[in-house]
C-alpha positions in Angstrom: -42.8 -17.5 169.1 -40.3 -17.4 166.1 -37.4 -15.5 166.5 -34.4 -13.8 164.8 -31.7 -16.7 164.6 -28.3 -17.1 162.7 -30.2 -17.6 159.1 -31.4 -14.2 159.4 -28.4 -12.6 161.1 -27.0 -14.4 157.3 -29.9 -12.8 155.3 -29.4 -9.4 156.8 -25.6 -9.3 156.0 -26.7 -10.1 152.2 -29.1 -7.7 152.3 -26.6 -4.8 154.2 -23.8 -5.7 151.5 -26.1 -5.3 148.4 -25.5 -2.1 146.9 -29.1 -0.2 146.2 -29.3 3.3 146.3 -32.7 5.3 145.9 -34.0 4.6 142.4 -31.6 1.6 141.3 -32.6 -0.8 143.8 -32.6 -3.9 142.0 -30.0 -6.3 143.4 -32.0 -6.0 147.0 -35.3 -6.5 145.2 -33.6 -9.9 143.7 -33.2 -10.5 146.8 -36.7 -10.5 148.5 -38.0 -11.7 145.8 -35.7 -14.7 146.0 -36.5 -15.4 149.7 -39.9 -14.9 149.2 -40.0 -17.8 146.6 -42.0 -20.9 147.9 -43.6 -18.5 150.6 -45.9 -16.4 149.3 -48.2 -16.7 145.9 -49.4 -13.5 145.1 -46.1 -11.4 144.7 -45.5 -8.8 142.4 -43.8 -5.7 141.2 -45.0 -2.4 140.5 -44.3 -0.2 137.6 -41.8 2.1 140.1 -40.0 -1.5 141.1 -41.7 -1.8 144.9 -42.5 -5.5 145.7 -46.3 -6.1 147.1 -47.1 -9.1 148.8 -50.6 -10.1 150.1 -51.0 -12.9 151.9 -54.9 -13.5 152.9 -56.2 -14.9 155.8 -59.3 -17.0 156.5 -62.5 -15.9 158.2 -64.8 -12.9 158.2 -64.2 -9.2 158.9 -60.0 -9.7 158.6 -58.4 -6.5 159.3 -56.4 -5.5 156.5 -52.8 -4.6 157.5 -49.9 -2.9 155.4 -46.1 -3.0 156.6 -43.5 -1.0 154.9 -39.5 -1.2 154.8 -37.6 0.3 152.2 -35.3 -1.3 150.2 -33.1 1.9 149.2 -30.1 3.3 150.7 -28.3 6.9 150.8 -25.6 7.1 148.2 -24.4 8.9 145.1 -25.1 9.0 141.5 -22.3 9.9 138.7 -22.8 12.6 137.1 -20.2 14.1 134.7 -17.2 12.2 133.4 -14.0 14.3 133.9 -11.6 11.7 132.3 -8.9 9.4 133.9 -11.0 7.9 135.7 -12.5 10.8 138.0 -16.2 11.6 138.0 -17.9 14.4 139.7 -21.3 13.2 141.4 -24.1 14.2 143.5 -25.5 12.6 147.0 -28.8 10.7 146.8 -30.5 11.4 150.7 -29.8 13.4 153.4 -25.9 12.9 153.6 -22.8 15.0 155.5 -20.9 16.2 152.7 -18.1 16.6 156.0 -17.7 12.9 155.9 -17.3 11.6 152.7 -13.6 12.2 151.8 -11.3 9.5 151.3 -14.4 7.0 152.2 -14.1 3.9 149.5 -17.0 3.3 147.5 -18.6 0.6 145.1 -19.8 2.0 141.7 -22.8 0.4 139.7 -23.5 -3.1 139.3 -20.5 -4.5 139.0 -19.5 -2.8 142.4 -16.6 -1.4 140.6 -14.1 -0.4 143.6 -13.7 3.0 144.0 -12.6 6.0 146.5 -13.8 9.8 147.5 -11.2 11.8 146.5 -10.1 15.1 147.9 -6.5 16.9 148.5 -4.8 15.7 151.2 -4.6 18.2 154.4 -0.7 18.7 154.2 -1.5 20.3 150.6 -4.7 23.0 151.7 -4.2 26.1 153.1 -5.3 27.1 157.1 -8.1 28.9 155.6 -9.6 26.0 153.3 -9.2 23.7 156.8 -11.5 26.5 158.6 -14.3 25.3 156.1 -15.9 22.1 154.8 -14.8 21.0 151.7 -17.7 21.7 149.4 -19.3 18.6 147.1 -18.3 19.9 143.9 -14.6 19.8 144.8 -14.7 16.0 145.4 -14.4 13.4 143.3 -15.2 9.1 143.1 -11.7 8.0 141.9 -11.9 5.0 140.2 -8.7 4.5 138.2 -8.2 4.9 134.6 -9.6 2.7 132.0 -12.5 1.1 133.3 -15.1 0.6 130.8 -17.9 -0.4 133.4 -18.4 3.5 134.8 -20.2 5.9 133.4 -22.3 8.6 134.4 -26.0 8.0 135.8 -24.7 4.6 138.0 -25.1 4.7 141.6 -22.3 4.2 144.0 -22.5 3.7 147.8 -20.0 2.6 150.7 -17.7 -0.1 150.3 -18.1 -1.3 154.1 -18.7 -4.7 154.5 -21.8 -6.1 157.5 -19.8 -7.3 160.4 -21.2 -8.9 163.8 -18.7 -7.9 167.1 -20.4 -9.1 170.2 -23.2 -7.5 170.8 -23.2 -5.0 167.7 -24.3 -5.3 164.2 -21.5 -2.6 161.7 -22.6 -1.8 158.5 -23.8 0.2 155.9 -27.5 0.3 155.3 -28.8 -1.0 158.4 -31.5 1.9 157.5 -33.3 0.2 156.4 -32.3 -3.6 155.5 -33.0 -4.3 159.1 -36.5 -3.3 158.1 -36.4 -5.3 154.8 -35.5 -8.5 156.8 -38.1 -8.2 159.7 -40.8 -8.3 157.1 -39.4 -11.2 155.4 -39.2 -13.2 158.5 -42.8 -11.8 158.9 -44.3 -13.3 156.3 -42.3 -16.8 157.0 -44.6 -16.5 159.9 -47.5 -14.6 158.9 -50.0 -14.4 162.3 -53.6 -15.3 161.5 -56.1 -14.0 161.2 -55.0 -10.7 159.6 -54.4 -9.8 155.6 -51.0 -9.1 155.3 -50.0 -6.6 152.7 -46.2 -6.1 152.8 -44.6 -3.5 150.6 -40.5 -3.5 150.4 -40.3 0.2 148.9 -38.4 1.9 146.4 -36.8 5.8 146.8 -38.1 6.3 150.5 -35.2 8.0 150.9 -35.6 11.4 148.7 -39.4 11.7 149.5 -41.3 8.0 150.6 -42.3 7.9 147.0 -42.8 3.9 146.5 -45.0 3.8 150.0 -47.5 6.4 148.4 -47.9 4.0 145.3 -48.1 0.9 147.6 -50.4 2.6 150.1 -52.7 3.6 147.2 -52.7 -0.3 145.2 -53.6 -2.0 148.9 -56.3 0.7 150.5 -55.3 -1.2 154.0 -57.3 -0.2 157.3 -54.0 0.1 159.3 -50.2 0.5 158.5 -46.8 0.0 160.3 -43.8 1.4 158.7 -40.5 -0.9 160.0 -37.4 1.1 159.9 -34.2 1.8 161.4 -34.1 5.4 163.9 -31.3 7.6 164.2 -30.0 6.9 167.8 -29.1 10.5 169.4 -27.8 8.7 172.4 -24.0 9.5 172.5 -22.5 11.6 176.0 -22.6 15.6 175.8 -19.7 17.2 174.8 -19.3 18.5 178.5 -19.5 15.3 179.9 -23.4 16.7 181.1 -26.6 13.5 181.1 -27.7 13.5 177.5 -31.8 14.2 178.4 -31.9 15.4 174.5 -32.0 11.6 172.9 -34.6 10.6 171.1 -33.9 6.7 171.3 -31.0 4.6 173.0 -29.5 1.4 171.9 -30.3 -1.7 174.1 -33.8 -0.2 174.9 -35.4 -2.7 172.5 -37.8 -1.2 169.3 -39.0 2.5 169.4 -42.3 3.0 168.7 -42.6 6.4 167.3 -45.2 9.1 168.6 -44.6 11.8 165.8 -41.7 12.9 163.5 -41.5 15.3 160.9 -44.1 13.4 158.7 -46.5 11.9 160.7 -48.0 11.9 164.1 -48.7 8.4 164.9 -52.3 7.4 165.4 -52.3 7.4 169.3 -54.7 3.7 169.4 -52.2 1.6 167.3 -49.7 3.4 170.0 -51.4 2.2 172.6 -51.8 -1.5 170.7 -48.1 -1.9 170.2 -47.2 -0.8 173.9 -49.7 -3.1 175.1 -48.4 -5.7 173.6 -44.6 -5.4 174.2 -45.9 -4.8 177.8 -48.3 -8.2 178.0 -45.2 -10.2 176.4 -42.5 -8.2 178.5 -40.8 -7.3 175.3 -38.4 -4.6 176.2 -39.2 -1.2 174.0 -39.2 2.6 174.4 -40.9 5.3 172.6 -39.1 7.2 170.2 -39.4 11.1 171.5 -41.1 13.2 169.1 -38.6 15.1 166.4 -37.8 15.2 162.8 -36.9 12.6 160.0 -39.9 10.9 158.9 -40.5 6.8 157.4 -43.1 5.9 154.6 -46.1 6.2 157.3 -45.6 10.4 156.4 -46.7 9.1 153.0 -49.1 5.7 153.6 -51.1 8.2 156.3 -52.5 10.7 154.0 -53.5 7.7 151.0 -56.6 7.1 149.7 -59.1 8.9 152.4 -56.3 8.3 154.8 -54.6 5.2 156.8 -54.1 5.2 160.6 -50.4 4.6 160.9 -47.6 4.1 163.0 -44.2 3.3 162.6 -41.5 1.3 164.7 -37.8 1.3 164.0 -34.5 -0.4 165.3 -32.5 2.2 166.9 -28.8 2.2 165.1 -26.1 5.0 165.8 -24.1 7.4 162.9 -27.2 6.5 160.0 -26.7 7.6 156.6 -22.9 7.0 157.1 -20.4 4.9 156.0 -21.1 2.6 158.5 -24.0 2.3 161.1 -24.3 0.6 164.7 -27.0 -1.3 166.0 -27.6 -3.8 168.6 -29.0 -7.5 167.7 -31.1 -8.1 170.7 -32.9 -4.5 169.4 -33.4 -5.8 166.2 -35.0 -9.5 167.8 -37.1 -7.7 169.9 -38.5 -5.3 167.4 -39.4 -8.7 165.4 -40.9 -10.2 168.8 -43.2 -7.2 169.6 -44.1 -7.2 165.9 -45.2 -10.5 165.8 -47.0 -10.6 169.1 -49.0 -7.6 168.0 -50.2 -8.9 164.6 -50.7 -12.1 166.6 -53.3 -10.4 168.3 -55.5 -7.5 166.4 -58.4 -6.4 168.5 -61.9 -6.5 166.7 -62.2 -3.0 167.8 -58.9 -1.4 167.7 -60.1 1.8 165.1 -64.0 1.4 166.3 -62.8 4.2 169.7 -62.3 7.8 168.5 -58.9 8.6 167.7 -57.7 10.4 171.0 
């Protein structure tokens, strides 16, 4: 079985340190489509920027199978110039307006350096600490006289991908760990399966790419490959946390509904059954909110049975993100040894 090795810890720190917020994600598009040169034929892009890659199989009655990762990221987009250097702007995904001050920040695509600016706390009154400092009272400082800004460019953290031990640290992790699975994916395609892999644009204010790519490849079964909010951390009262949804180190979390989608119960019981048969460590990722681009690819067309499996990383949608690398190869492992083995029958039972 191929496996996750120090080329793609390399690919997935160029992909974490590219700067591609929802709707200007171009610099990790040159990217895939730079890795995917030499390895697939028919790759193209659409007119709202996703990449679609098929990559047919031989023999009768293939099943046709779509896998999803997004290539955006949260971030912010300038919005008003207010001279020296200051600019007001708004977030771009779900984002904690509490943790953004003084957070550094690359602007546009020049990654022009840049920082969150807001008074500091010795200067605020005791009632302005009682309360959250509201969006349009910050600020991305980037110093006078720099011709490169201007209003409409995206910005997004400055933090740099970093291995310690065990841990993968970055930005983006949700959801260039996705982008790279797939890559490696198609390096190894299984046979016996068409593969239709979709790296998606703007998942992250409303799976909008996954809706056009689930329409252009009508597949007969989908997996969206993401990264999961781990809500693993102790209780404040030192009590057993029995409210997570996913823990790191429990290997790849196969989702069984989220606020999008409920997860069609046989490709469930396909995935589990393979991670089981391999004894690839994984865990099921306990029912809540959020939602990846199978809340979109499930209702295409007359509709796409769907599921979706994501590495579990802590603090998402953050400056910087924590994951753990044997997570990230085993969600690869039990990807692989499930495509490696589609049943004939898999959507003949009723879904139930």
């Amino acid at each position: 079985m191929p496996a996750i090795g120090n080329a793609q810890l390399k690919l997935l720190e160029k992909l974490c340190n590219a700067c591609a917020v929802s709707g200007d994600e171009a610099e990790v598009r040159r990217i895939v489509l730079e890795e995917l040169r030499g390895v697939a034929t028919d790759v193209r892009v659409d007119a709202l920027g996703n990449v679609l890659v098929t990559m047919l199989a031989s023999g009768s009655k293939r099943p046709r199978v779509m896998l999803s990762a997004h290539m955006d990221e949260v971030g912010f987009m300038l919005v008003a110039d207010d001279g020296d250097g200051l600019f007001r702007f708004e977030t771009v995904g779900g984002m904690d307006v509490r943790q953004l001050p003084g957070k550094a920040v690359l602007v546009g695509r020049d990654h022009v350096p840049g920082v969150i600016g807001a008074r500091p706390i010795h200067l605020t009154t005791a009632d302005e600490r009682r309360h959250k400092i509201p969006l349009d009272s910050l600020r991305i400082d980037v110093g006078p006289g720099s011709p490169k800004v201007k209003p409409g460019d995206r910005a997004t953290f400055a933090t740099r991908f970093q291995k310690s031990g065990p841990a993968l640290l970055s930005k983006a992790l949700d959801n260039r760990l996705g982008v790279a699975t797939l890559i490696e994916l198609l390096r190894n395609a299984p046979a016996g399966i068409d593969l239709l892999v979709a790296f998606t644009v703007q998942e992250e204010i409303g799976l909008r790419g996954a809706k056009v790519a689930a329409h252009a490849f009508g597949p007969d079964l989908a997996i969206a490959v993401d990264a999961t909010p781990a809500n693993d951390l102790p209780t404040w009262d030192g009590e057993e946390n029995a409210a997570y949804n996913t823990k790191l180190g429990f290997g790849p979390a196969i989702y069984l509904a989220d606020g999008a989608t409920f997860s069609d119960p046989r490709l469930i019981r396909w995935l589990d059954e393979a991670g089981t048969a391999a004894k690839i460590p994984h865990q099921f990722r306990q029912p809540g909110g959020g939602g990846t681009d199978a809340g979109a690819i499930h209702k295409s067309r007359a509709g796409v049975p769907s599921v979706s499996v994501s590495v579990p990383h802590r603090y998402s949608h953050t400056a910087v993100s924590i994951a753990r690398l044997e997570d990230w190869k085993n969600t690869f492992a039990l990807l692989f040894a499930a495509l490696s083995h589609v049943p004939s029958n898999l959507l003949v039972s009723e879904r139930k």
